[in-house]
Phi, psi and omega in degrees: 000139204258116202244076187291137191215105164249133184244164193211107192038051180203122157305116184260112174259155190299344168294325177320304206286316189293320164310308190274331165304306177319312195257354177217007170255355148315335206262000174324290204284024184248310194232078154277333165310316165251019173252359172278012207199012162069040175239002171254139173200173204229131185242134152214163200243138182238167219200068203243127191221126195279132188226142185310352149246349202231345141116209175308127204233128183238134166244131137296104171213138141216178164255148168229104171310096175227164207294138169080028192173102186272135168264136206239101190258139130238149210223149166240125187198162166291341180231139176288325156309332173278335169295314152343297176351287206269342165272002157294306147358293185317294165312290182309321177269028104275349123357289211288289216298344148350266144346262211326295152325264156030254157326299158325318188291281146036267171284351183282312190289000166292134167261148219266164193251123174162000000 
């Protein structure tokens, strides 16, 4: 699975790069069927922005490109590892309903045996 990593007034250090790779190619093993044929891939964007009480602020959003269908997380924290955290969280429960929807489709489309 293919991970596109854009930053906007943050530096993606290779610690960076290594966190997200570590924390977001697990969600891999969910749509494998299409992360074997290359068609999932995660575009995410970090984010550091300041807010007038809380000093520095990091947003998190990605897509998880899968066919006919963008899945969509976002996330807010004082850290960025911790926003990565909570969009990962994000992301595996659209994944799961995903999968679930799916799967259903699926079996509807099975011709039934009997």
């Amino acid at each position: 699975m293919k991970i596109n990593i854009k930053a906007t007034q943050v530096e993606v250090t290779p610690t960076l790069n290594v966190y997200v790779e570590k924390k977001l190619s697990p969600l891999a093993k969910f749509v494998k069927q299409f992360d074997e044929t290359g068609e999932a891939e995660i575009w995410l964007e970090i984010t550091r922005s300041t807010h007038h009480k809380k000093g520095d602020v990091f947003e998190a959003s990605a897509d998880f490109r899968l066919p006919k269908k963008i899945l969509r997380a976002e996330a807010v924290s004082p850290d960025a590892h911790s926003a990565i955290d909570v969009l990962k969280n994000k992301l595996s429960v659209e994944i799961k309903k995903y999968r679930t929807q799916f799967l259903e489709i699926q079996k509807k489309r099975l011709p039934e045996k009997g």
